[in-house]
N, C-alpha and C positions, 0 to 999 in steps of 0.2 A: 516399457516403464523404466523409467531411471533408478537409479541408486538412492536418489531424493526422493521418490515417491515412494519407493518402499518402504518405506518408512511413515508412513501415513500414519499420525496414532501413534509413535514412539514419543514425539517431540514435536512442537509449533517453534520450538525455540530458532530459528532461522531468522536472522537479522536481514534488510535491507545494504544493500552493497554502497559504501559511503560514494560513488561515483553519480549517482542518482541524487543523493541531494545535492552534490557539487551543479550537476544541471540544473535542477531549479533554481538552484541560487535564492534560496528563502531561509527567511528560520519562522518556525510555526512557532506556535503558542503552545500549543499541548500535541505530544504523541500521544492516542488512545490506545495504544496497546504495547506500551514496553517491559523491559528485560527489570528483574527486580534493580535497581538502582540505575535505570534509565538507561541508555545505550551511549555510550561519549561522544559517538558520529552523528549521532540524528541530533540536527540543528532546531533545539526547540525548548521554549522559557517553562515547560511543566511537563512532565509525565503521569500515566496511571497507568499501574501495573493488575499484574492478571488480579493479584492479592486483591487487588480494591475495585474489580469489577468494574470494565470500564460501560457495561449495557445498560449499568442503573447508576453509574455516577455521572455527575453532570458536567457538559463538557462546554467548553470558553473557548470562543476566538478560531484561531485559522489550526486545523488539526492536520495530522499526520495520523494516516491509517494502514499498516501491515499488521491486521487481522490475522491470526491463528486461521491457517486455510482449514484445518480440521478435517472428518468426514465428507462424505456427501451432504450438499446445500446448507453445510457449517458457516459460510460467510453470511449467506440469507441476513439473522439477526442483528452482523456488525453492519452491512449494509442498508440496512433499514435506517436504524440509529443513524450511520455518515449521511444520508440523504435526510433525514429528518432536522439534526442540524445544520447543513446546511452551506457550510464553509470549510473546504479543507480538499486534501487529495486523499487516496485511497489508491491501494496495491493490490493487486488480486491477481491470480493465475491469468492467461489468454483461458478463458473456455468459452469462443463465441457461441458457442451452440447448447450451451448450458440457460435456462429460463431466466435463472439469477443475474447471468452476466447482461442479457441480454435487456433486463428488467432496470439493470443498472444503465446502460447504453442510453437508452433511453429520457432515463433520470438527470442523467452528467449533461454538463455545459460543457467540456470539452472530453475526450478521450485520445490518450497519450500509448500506442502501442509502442513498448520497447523494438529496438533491433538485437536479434539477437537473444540469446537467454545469461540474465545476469546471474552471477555466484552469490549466493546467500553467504552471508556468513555466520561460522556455527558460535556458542557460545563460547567456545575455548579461543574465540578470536581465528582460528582459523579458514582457509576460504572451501565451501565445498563445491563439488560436481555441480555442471550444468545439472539446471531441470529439463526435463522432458519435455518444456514448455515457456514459452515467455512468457512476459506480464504483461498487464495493461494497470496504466494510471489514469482513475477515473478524478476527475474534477469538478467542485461544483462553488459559487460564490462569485465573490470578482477576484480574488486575487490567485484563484486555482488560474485561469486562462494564462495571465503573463503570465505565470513560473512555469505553467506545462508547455508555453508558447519559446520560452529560454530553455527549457531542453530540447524542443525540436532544433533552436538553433545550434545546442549544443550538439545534433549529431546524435542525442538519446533516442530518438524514435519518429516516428507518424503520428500528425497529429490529426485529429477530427474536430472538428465544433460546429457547434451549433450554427445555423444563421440568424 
């Protein structure tokens, strides 16, 4: 276990590494899950913050989701919601062998495995330790494929989709 997982339950506060939206090359409409006053790196025209719940407020257009990884099967209910709307990408740990992840695999039009394990960064703007694990960027819509299809040219990862 890494130094970032120990911490499991101190803090969801862990930002997305600005190098991941530079690959997609998009800017979203709403991040569903940011930092109170939005995060200045994530490329996107609205946020909702933890303050305004983002499970029961209503979400518009092409979303950005790094989900409080939480607990055990803590993404489940952000995941539901990202697949119910219907347009957007989504960040989540690699646990292929988790029901969740696998449940999402499933659901996604394409799936984007990082190389590598990216550095979160902490609220202090600082960058932290590898995770003990990579991410996957699930995709679903029309505009998730090109922007997960512009990271793999970027060199960000593996991509998967559908036929």
């Amino acid at each position: 276990m890494s130094a970032w997982e120990a911490c499991i339950g101190a803090t969801d506060e862990w930002y997305t590494p600005p190098e991941i939206f530079a690959a997609l090359g998009v800017t979203f409409d709403l991040d569903v899950s940011a930092p109170v006053g939005g995060a200045p790196h994530v490329p996107c025209r609205r946020y909702i913050t933890a303050a305004q719940n983002a499970l029961v407020t209503p979400w518009e257009g092409f979303v950005w989701m790094n989900p409080p990884f939480g607990g055990r099967n803590g993404l489940v209910p952000w995941l539901d919601r990202f697949f119910e709307h219907g347009n957007g990408i989504a960040l989540t740990p690699d646990r292929t062998s988790a029901p969740w992840w696998q449940d999402a695999a499933k659901k996604a039009d394409a799936v984007l495995f990082t190389r590598g394990k990216p550095k979160f960064i902490r609220p202090d703007g600082s960058v932290g330790k590898s995770p003990g694990h990579g991410v996957t960027l699930f995709g679903v819509g029309n505009n998730a494929g090109p922007a997960l299809w512009s990271a793999k040219l970027a060199g960000l990862g593996v991509l998967m989709e559908k036929p």
